[in-house]
Backbone as a ProteinNet text record, in pm:
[ID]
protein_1_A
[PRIMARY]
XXXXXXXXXXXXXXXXXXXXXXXXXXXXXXXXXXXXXXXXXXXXXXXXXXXXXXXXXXXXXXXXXXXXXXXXXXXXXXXXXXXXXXXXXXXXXXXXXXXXXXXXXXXXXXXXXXXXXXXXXXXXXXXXXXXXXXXXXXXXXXXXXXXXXXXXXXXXXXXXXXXXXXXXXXXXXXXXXXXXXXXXXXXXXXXXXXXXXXXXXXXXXXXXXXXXXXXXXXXXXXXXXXXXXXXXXXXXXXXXXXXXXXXXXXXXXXXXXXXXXXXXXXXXXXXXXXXXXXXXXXXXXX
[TERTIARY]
2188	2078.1	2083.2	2131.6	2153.1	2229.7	2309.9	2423.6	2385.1	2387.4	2345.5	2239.9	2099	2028.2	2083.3	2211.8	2232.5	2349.2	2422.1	2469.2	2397	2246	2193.6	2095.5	2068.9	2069.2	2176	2288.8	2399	2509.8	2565.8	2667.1	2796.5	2770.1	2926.1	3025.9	2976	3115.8	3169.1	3036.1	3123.4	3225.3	3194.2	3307.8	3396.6	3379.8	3490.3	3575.9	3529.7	3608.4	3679.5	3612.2	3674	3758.7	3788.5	3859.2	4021	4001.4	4090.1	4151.1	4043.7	4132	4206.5	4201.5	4295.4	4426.4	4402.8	4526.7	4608.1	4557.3	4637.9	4696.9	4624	4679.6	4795.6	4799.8	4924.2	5021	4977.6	5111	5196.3	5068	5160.2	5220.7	5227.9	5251.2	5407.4	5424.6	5493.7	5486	5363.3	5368.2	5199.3	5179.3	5131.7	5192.1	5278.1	5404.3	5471.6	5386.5	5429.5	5597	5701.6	5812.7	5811.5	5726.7	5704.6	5629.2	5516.4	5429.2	5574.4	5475.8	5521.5	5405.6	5456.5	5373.7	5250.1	5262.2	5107.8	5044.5	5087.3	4978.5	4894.1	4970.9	4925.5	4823.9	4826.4	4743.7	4588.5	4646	4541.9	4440.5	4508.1	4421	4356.3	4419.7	4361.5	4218.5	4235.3	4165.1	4078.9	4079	4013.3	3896.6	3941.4	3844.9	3779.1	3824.9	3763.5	3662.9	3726.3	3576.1	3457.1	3467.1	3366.2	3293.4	3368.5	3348.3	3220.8	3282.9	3188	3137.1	3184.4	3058.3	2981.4	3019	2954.5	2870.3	2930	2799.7	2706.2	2704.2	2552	2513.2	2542.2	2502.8	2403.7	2491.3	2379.2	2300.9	2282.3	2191.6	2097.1	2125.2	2017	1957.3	2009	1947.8	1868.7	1881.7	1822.1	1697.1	1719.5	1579.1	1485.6	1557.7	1493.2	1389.7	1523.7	1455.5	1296.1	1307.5	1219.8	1099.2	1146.7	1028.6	923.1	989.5	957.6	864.9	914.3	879.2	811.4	840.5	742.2	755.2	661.1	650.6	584.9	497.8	390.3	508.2	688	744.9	766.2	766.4	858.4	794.4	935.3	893.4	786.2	761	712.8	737.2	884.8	985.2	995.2	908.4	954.2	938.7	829.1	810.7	863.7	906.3	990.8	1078	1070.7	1150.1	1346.4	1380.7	1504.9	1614	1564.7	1690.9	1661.6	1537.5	1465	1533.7	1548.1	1567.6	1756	1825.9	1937.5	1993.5	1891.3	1929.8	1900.8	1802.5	1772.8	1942.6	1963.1	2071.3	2225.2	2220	2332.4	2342.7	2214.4	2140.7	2207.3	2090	2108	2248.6	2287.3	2432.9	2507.3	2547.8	2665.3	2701.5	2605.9	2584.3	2629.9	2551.9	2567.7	2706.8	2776.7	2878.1	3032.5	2956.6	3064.3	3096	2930.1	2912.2	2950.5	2984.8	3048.2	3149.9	3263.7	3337.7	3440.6	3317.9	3385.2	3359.3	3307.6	3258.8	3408.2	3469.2	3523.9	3669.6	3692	3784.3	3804.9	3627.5	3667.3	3667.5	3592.3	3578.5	3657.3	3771	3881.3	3812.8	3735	3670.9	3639.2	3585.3	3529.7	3662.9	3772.9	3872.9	3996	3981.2	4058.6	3998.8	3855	3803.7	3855.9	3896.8	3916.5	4066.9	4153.1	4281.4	4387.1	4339.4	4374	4391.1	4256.6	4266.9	4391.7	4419.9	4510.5	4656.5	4673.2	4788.2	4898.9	4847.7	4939.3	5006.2	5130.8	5186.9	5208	5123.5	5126.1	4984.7	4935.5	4816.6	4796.2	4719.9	4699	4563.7	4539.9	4358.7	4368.8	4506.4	4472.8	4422.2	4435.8	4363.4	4271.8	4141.4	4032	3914	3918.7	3862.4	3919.8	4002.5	4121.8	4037.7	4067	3915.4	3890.9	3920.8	3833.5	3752.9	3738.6	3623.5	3481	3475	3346.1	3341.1	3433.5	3423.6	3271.1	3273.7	3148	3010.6	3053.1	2911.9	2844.1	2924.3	2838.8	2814.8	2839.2	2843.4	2695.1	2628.1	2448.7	2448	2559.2	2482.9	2462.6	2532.6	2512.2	2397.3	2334.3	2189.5	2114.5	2116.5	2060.3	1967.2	2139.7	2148.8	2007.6	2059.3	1919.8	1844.9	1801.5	1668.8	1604.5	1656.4	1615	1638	1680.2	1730.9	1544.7	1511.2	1437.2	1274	1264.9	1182.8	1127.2	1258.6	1258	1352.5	1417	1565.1	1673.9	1643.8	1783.2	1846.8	1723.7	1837.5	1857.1	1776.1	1890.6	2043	2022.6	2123	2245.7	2257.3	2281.4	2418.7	2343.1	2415.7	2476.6	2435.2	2472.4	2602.1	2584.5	2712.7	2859.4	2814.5	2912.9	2993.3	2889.1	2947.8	3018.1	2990.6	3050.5	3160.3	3215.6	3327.7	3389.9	3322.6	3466.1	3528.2	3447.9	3526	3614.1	3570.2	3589.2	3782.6	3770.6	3920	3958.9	3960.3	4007.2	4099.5	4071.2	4077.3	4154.6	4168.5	4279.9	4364	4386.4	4472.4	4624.4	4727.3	4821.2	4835.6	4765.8	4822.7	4714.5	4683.1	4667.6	4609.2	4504.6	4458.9	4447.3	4391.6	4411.1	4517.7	4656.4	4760	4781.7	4777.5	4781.3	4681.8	4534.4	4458.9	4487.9	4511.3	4571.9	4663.3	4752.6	4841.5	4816.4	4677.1	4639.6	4553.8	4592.6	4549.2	4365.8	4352.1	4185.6	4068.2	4161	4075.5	4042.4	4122.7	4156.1	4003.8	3904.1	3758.4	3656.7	3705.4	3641	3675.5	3851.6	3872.1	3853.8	3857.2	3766	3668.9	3553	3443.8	3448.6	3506	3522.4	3542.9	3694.5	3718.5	3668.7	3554.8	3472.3	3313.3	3321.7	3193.3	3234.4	3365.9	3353.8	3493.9	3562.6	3633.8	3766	3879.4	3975.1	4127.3	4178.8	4327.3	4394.9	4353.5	4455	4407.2	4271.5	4202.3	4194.2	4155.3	4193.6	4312.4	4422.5	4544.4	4596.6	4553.8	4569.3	4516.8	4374.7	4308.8	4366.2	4522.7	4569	4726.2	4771.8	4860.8	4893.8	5059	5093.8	5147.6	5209.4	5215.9	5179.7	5049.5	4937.4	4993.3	5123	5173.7	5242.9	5231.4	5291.2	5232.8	5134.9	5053.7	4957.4	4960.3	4913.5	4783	4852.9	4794.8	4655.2	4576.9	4410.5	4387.9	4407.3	4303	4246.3	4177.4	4093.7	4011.2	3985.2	3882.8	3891.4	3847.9	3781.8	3787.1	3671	3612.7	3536.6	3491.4	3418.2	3407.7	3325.3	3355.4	3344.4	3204.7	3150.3	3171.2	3112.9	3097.5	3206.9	3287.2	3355	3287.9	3125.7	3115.6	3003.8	3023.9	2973.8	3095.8	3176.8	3311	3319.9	3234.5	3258	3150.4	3043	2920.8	2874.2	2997.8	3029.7	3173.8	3200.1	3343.7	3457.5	3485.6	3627.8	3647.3	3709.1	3754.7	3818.3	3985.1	4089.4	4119.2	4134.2	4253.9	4327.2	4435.1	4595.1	4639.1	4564.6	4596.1	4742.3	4808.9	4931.9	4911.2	5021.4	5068.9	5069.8	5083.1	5204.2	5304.8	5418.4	5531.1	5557	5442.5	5434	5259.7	5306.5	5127.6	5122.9	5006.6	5060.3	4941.4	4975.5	4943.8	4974.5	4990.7	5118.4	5105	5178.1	5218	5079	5123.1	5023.8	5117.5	5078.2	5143.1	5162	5241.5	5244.4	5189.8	5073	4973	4969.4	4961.6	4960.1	4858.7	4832.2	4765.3	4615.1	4628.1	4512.9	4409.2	4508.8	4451.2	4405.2	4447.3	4431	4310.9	4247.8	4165.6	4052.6	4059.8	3961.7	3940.6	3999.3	3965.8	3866.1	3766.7	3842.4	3851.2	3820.1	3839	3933.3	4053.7	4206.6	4262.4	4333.6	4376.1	4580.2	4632.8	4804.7	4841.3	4937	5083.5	5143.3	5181.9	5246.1	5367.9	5409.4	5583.8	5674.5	5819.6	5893.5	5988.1	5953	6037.6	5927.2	5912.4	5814.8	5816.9	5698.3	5733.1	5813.7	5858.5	5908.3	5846.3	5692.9	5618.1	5530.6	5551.7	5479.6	5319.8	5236.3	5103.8	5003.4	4844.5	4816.5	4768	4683.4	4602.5	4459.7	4361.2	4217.9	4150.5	4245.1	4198.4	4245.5	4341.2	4361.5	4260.3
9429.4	9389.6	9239.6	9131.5	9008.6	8986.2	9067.9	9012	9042.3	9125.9	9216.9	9098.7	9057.9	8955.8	8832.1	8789.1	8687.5	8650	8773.8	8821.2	8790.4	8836.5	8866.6	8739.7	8652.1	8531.2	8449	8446.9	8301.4	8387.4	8349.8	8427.8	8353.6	8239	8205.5	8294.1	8389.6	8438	8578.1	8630.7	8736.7	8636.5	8572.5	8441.7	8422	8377.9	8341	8477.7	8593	8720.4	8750.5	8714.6	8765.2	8646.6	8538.9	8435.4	8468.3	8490.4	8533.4	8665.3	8781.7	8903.8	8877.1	8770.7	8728.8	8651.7	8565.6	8502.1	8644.2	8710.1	8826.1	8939.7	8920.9	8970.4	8921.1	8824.3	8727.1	8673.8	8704	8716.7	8828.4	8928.2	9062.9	9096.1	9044.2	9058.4	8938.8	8837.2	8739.5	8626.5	8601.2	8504.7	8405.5	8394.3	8266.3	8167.7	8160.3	8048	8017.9	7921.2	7889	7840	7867.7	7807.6	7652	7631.5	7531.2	7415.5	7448.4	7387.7	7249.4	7155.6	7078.4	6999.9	6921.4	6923.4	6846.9	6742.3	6738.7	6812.1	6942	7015.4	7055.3	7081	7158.1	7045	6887	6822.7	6828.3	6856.1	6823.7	6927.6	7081.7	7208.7	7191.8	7157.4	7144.1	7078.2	6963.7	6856.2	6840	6848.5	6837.4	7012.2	7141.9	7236.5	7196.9	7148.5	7091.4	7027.5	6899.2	6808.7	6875.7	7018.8	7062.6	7152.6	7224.7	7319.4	7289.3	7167.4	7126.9	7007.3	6908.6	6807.9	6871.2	6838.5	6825.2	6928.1	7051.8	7200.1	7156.4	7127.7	7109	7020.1	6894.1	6786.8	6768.9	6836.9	6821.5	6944	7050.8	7149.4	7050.4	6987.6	6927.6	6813.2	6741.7	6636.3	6702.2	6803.5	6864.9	6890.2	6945.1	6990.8	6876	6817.6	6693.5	6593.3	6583.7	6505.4	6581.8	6689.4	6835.3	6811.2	6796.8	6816.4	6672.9	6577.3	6439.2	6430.5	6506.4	6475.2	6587	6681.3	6781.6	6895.5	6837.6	6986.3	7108.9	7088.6	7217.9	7329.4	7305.3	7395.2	7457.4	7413	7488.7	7672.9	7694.8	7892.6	7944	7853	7910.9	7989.8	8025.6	8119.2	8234.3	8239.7	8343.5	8501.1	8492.6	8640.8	8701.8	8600.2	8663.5	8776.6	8892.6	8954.1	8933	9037.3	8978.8	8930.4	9058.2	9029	8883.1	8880.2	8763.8	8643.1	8632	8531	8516.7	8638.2	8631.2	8557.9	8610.2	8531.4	8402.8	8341.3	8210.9	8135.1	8210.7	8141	8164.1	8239.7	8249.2	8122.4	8119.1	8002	7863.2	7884.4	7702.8	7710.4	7801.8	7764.1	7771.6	7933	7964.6	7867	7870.5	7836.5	7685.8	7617.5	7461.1	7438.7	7499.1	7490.3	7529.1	7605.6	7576.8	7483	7416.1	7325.8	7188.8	7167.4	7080	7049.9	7207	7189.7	7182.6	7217	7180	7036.9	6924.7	6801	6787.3	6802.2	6728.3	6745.2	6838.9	6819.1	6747.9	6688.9	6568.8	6451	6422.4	6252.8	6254.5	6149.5	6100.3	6024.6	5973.6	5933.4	6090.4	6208.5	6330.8	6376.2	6406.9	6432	6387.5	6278.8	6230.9	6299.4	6325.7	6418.6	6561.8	6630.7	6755.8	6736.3	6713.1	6705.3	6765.6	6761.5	6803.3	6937.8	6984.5	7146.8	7210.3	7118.8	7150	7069.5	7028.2	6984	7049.9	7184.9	7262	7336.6	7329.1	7452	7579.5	7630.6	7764.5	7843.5	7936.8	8036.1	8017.7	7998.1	8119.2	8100.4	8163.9	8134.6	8046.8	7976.3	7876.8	7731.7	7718.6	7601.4	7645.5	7737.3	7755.7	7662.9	7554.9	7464.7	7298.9	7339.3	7207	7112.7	7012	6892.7	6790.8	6712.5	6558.2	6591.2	6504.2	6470.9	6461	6423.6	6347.9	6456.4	6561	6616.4	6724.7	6831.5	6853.5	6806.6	6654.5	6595.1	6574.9	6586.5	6547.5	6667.6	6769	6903.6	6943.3	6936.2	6956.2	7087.9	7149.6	7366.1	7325.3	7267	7255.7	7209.9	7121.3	7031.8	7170	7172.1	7305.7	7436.2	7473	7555	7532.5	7381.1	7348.2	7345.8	7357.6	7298.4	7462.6	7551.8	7686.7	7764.2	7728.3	7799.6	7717.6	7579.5	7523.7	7610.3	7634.8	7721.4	7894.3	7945.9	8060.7	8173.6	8083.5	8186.8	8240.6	8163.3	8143.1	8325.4	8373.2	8559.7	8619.6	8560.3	8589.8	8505.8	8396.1	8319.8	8371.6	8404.3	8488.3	8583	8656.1	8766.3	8711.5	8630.5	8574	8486.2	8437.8	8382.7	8446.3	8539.9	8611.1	8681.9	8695.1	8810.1	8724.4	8613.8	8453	8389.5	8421.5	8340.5	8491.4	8624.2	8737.5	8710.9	8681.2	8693.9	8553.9	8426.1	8351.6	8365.9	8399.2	8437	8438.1	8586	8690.1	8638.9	8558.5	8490.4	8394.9	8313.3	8229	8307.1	8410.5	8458.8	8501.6	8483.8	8487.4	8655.6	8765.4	8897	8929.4	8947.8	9002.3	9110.9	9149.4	9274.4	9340.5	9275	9322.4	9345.1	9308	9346.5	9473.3	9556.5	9689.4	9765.9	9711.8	9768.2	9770.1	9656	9651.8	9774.1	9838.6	9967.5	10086.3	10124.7	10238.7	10227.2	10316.6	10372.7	10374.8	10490.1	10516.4	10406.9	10293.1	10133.6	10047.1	10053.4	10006.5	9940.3	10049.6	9987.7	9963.8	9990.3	9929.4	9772.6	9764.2	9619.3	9493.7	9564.5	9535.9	9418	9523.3	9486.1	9372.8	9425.4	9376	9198.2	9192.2	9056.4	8953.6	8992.4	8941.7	8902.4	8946.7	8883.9	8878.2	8891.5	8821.3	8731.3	8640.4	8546.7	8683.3	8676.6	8718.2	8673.8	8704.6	8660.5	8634.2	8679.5	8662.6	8533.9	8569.6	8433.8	8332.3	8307.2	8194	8103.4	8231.8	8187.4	8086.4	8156.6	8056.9	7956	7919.1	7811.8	7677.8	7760.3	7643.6	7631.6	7702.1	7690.8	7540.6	7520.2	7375.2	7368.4	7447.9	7408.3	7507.9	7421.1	7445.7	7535.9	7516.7	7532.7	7692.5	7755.8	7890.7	8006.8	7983.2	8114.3	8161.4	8130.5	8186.7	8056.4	7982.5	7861.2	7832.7	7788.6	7764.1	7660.7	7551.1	7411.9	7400.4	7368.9	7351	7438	7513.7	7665.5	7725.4	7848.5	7980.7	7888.5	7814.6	7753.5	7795.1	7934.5	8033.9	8018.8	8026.3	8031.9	8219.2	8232.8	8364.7	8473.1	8403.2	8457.6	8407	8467.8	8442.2	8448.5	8527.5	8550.1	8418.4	8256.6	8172.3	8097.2	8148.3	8092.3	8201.7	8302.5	8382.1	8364.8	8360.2	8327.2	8147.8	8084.9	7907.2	7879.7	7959.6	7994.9	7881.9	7901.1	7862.2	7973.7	8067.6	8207.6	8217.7	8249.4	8278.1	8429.3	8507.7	8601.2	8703.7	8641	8719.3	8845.9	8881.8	8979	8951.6	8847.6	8768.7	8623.1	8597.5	8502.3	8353.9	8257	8167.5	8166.2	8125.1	8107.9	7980	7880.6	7765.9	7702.6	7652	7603.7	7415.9	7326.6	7237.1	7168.5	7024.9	6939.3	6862.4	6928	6831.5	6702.8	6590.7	6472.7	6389.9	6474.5	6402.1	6277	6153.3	6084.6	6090.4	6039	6117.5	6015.9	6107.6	6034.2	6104.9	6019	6011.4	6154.7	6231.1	6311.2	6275.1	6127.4	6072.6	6036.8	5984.9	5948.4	6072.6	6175.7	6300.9	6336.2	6298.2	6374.1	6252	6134	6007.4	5907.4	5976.3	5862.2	5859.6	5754.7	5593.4	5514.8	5553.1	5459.2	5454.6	5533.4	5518.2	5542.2	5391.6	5387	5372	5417.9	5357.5	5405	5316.2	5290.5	5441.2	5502.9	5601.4	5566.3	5678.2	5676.9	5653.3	5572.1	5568.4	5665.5	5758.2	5885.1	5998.2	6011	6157.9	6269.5	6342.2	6468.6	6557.8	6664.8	6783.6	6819.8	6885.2	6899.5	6847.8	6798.3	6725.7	6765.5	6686.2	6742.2	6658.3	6760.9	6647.2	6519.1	6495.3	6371.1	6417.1	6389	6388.4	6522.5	6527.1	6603.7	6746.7	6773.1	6913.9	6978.7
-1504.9	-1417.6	-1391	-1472.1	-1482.5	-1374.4	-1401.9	-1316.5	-1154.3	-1121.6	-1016.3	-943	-1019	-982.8	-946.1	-1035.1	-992.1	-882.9	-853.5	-738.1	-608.7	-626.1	-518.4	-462.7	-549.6	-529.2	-524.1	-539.1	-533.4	-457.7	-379.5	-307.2	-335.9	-410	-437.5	-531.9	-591.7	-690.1	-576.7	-510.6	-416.5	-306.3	-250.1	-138	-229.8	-353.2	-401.6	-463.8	-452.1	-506.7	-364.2	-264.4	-104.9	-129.4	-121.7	-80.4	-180.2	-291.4	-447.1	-373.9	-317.7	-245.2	-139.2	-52.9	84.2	27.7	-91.6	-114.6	-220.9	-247.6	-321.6	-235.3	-108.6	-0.3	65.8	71.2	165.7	69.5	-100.7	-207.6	-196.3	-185.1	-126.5	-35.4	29.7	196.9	197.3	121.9	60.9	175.6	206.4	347.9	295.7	190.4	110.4	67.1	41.6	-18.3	178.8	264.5	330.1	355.5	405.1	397.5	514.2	604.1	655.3	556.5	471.3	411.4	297.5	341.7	268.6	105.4	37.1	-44.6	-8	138.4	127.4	219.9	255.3	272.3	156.7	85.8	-86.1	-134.4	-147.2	-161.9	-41.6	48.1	196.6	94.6	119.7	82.5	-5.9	-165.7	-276.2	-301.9	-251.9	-249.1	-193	13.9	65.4	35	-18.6	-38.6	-191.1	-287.6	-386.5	-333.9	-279.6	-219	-156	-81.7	-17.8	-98.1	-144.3	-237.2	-350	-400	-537.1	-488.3	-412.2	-332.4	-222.8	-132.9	28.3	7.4	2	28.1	-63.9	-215.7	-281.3	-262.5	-217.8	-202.1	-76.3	20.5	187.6	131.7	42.4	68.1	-21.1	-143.9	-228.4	-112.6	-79.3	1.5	155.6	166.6	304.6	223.2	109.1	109.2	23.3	-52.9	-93	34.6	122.3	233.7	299	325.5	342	248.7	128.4	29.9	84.9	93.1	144	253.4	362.7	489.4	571.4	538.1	586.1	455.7	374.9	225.2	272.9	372	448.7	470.3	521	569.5	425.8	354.8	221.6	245.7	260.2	260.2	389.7	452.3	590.8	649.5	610.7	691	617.8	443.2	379.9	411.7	498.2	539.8	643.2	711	864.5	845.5	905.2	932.4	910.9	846.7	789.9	905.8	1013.7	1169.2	1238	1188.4	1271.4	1199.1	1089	1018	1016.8	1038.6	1068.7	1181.6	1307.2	1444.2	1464.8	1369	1339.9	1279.7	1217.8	1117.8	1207	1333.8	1411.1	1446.2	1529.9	1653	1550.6	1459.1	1400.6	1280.3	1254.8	1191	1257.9	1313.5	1416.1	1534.3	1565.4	1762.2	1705.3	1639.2	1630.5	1587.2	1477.1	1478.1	1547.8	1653.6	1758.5	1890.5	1853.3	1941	1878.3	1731.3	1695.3	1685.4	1646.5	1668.6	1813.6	1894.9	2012.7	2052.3	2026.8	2025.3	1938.5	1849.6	1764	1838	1912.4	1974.4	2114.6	2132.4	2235.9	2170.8	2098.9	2040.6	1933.9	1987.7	1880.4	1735.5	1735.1	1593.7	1539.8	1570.5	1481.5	1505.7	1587	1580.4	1478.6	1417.3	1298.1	1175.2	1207.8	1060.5	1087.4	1193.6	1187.8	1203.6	1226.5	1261.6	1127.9	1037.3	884.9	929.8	960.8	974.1	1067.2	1172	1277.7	1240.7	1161.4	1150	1061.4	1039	911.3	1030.2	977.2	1070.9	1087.5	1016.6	977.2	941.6	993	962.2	825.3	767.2	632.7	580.3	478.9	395.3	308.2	322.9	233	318.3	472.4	579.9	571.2	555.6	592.6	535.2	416.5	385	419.9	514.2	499.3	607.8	567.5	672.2	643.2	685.7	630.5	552.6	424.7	342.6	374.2	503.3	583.5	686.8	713.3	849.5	827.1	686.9	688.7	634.2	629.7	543	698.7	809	922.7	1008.1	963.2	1045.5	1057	1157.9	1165.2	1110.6	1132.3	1092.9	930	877.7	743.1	676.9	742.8	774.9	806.2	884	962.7	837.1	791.6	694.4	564.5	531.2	411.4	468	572.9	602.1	588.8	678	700.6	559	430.8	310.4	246.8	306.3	235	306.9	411.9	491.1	448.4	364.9	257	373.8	394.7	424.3	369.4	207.4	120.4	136.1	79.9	91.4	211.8	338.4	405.7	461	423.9	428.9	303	225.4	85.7	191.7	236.2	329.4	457	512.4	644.3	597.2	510.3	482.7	474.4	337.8	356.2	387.6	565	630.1	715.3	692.7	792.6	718.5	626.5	548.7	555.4	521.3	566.8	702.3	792.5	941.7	940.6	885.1	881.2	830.9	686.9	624.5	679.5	759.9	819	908.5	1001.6	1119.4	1101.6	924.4	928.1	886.2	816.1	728.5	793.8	726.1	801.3	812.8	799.2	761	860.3	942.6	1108.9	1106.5	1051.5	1053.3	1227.1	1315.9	1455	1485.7	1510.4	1537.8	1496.2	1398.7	1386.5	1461.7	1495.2	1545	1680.9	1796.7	1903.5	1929.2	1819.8	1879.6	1846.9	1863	1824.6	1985.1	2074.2	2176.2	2212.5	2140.5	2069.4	2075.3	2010.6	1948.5	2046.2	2179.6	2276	2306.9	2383.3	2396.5	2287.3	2127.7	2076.8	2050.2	2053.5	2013.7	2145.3	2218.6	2358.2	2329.3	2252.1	2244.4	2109.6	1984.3	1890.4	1899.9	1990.7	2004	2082.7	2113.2	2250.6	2134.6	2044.2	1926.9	1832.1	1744.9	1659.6	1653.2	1579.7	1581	1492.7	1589.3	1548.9	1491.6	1423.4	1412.7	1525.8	1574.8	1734.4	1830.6	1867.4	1945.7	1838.2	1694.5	1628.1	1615.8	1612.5	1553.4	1755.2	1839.9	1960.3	1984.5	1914.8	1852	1796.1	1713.8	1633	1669.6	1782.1	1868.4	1854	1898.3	1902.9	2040.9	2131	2267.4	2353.6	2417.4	2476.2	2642.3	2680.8	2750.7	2763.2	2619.4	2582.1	2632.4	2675.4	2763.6	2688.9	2517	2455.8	2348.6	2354.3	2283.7	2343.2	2299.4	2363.4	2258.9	2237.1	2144.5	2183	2312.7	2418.6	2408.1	2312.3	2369.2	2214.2	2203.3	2100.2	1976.3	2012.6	1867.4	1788.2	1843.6	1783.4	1589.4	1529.3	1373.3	1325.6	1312.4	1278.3	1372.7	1554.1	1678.6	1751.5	1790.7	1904.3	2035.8	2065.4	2122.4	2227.6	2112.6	2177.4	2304.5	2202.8	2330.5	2474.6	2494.1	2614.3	2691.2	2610.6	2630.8	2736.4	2650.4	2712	2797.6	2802.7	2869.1	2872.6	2730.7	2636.6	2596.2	2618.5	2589.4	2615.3	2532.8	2607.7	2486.4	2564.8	2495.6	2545.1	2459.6	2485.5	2392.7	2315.1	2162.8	2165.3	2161	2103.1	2008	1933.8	1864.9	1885.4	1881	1950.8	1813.8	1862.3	1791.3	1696.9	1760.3	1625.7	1623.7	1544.2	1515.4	1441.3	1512.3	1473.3	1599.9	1606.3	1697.7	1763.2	1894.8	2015.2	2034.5	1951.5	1965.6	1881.3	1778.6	1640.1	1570.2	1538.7	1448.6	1324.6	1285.7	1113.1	1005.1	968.7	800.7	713.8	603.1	496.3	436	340.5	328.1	257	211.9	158.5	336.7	409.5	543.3	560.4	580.8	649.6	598.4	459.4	387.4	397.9	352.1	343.2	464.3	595.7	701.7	721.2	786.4	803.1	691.3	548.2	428	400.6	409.2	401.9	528.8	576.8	683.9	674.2	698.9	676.1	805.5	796.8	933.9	904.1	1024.2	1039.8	960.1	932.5	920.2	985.1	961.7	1059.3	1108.2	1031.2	1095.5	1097	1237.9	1284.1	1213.4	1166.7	1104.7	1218.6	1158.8	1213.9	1336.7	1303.8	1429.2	1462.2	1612.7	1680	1711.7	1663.4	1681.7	1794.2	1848.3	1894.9	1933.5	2073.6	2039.4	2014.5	2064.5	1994.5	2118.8	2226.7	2300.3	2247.2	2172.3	2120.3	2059.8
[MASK]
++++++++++++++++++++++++++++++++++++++++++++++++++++++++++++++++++++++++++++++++++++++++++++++++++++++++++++++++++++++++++++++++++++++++++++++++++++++++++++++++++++++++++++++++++++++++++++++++++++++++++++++++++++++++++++++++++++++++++++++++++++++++++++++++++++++++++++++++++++++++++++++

């Protein structure tokens, strides 16, 4: 019963049992041990999901609601009785929605673009980029703000569930093992995956997301920034999909930094290298 309770309040050990089942998936599959990955990707990942993991997320949820307790205490649990759907579509709106509206901001402004560029600079799919990010990229992410404020309002259980149904699609979508691609060749699936890839964020429209030449027919940086919903990118019309691949992944005519830069800019600043990485990634507009 302990347990079960404390399941049903803290959603970190089920995310972290889904996150443990995707990398045991792509061991099996033998396409986790990137053969592109170099070792500072392995630092970028490590490090920069440590930092979020055990800083940033408790830190902006303690200080959201701290600030909350401060400044308007009347809201505390205001929200506790709302209706659970009600309180779900709240948490699309002010988590989902905002965060595709940030991350579509971050791919215009080259200052928020040096905080996200980490994420786009691996060359390769997998669940192990899905925390990969500047240090600073989600201490400034409003859904996260957002998030405490509405957990501080008495949303926390449904936020509990909303999450985790938002870090499964989330995986999913980086993971290098493609669950749609099998679904795509089954005849039958045709108008459901139709519908499917048009609301929620897929392997297929993600993985064109992180495309490296934009020029492949298939690549979209510019577009399906979708996180949870794909269906804000159809809805805002950055929607592209091809239910195809691209053949590399990366950022067209990126300079090459350091992995401390990649993770601590602007407090760690260094001179590129004099010899270009491998793949070329890109500028702030990708």
């Amino acid at each position: 019963m302990k347990t079960t309770t404390a399941l049903a309040s803290n959603p970190t050990l089920i995310i972290a049992g889904i996150f443990l089942a995707f990398i045991l998936l792509e061991l099996a599959c033998a396409c986790f041990r990137q053969p592109t990955a170099q070792r500072r990707d392995t630092w970028i990942e490590i490090v920069g999901s440590s930092v979020l993991l055990g800083i940033t997320f408790p830190l902006v949820m303690l200080l959201s609601a701290t600030l909350l307790e401060h400044l308007a205490p009347h809201l505390k649990n205001c929200l506790a009785d709302l209706p659970w759907l009600a309180g779900f579509g709240l948490l699309l709106v002010f988590d989902d929605m905002t965060q595709y509206w940030w991350h579509r901001l971050t791919h215009k402004v080259p200052f928020l673009y040096a905080l996200h560029r980490a994420h786009h600079s691996a060359p390769y799919m997998s669940i192990r980029i899905v925390y990969r990010n500047n240090s600073f990229y989600y201490l400034l992410m409003p859904a996260l703000w957002f998030s405490g404020a509405l957990i501080y309002m008495g949303l926390g259980p449904v936020y509990y569930g909303y999450l985790i149904l938002k870090m499964l699609v989330i995986f999913s979508a980086h993971s290098s093992v493609a669950w749609d691609r099998h679904l795509y060749r089954i005849k039958a699936l045709r108008p459901l995956m139709w519908l499917v890839e048009r609301i929620i964020s897929t392997p297929s429209t993600h993985a064109a997301h992180h495309g490296l030449n934009a020029d492949d027919g298939i690549t979209h940086y510019k577009g399906n920034f979708g996180n949870l919903l794909f269906f804000w990118d159809v809805l805002f019309g950055t929607a592209h999909i091809t239910r195809r691949w691209p053949a590399t992944y990366g950022i067209e005519n990126l300079r090459t930094a350091s992995w401390q830069e990649e993770l601590f800019w602007p407090l760690v600043r260094r001179a590129p290298a004099k010899q270009p990485e491998k793949i070329a990634q890109p500028s702030a507009s990708h």
